[in-house]
C-alpha positions in Angstrom: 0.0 0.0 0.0 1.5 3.1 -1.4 0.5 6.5 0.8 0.4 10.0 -1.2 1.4 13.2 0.9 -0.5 16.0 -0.5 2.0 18.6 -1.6 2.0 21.5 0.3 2.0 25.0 -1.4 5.2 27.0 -1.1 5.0 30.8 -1.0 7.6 32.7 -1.3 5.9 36.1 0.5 7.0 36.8 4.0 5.2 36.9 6.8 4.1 40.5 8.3 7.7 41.4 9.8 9.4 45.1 10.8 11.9 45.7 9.0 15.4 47.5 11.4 17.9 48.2 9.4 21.6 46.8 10.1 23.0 50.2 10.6 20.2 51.0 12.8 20.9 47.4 15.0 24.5 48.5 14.8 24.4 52.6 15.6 25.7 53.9 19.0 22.4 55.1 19.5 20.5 51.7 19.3 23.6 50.1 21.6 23.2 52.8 24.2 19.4 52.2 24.9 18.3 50.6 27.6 16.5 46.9 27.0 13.1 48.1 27.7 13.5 50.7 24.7 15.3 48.3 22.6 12.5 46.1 23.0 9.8 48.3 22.5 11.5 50.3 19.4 9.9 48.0 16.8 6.5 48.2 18.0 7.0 52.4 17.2 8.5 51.6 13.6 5.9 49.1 13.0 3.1 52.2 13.3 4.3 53.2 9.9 2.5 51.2 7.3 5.1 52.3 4.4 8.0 51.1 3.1 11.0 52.2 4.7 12.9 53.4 1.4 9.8 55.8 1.0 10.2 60.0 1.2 6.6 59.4 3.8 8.1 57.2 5.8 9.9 59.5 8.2 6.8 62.1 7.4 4.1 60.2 8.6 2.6 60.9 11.9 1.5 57.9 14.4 -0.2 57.6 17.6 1.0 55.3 20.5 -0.9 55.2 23.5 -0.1 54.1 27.2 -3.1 51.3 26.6 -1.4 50.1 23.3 1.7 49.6 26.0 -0.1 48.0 28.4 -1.6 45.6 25.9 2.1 44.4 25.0 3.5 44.0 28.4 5.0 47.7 29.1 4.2 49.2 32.2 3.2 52.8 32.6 5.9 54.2 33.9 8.5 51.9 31.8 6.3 53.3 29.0 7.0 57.0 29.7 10.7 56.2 30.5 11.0 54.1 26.8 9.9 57.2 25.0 12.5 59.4 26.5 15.2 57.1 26.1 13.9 56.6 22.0 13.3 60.6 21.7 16.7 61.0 23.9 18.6 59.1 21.0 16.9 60.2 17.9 14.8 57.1 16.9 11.7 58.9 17.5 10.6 62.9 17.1 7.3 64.4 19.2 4.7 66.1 17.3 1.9 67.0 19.6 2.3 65.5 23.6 -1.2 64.4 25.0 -2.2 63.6 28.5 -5.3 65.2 30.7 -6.9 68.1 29.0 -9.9 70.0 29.7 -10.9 66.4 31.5 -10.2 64.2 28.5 -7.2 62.2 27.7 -5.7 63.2 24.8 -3.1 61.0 22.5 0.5 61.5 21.9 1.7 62.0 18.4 5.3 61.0 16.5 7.2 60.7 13.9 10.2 58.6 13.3 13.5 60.4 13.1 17.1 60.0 11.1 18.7 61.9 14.2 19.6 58.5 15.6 22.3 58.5 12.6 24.0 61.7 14.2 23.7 60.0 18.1 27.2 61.1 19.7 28.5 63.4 17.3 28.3 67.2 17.6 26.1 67.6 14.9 23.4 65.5 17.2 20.0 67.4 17.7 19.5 66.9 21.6 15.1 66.3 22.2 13.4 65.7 25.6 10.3 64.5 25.8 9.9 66.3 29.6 11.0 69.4 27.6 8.6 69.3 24.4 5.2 71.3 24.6 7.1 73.9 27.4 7.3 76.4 25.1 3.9 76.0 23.9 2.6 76.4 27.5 4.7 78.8 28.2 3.4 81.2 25.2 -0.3 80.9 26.0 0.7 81.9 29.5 2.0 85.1 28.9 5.9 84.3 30.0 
């Protein structure tokens, strides 16, 4: 008695994946996070839907909220400290900076960044996220 395997079908298309590139794995800035941020950076450069040779790809704004963390094992305050450390080394940029307004919650926005590329040299553009929206308040305040 002779038994026939059904041939399986073979595709060559990848399964959904987030692409890092080596020189991103292998950057100063990306060695210098600490694990939590390492860990979480995917999850930020898997918000853009592009490909990552495209001019939008470091253009297009993303939301990522404390829940989203929570959903994927990141604490709150873990949360807050990974997008310092990410912002801190140029992987990610702020756009608008959410949080309790007017008794609503309001979402962070960001945008990837290139800045990581520059991380340690003098040429590096220095962010904070404690520091970003400051200005803003400090303008509708009168200072």
């Amino acid at each position: 008695m002779v038994m026939t395997m059904a041939k399986k079908k073979i595709s060559n298309k990848l399964p959904p994946f987030v692409p890092m590139l080596w020189d991103m794995l292998n950057s100063k800035a990306y060695k210098d996070l600490p694990n939590s941020s390492k860990g979480l950076l995917p999850y930020f450069l898997g918000k853009v839907k592009l490909p990552i040779k495209s001019f939008e790809y470091y253009e297009t704004t993303f939301s990522f909220s404390y829940a989203e963390a929570l959903k994927i094992g990141c604490a709150r305050r873990t949360f807050y400290n990974v997008i310092q450390a990410l912002m801190r080394n140029g992987f990610i940029d702020p756009v608008k900076k959410g949080g309790l307004k007017s008794d609503k919650l309001t979402m962070s926005y960001f945008r990837l960044s290139k800045r990581w590329k520059d991380y340690g040299l003098a040429t590096f553009k220095k962010m904070e996220w404690r520091e970003f929206g400051q200005e803003q308040i400090r303008r509708s305040c009168g200072s």
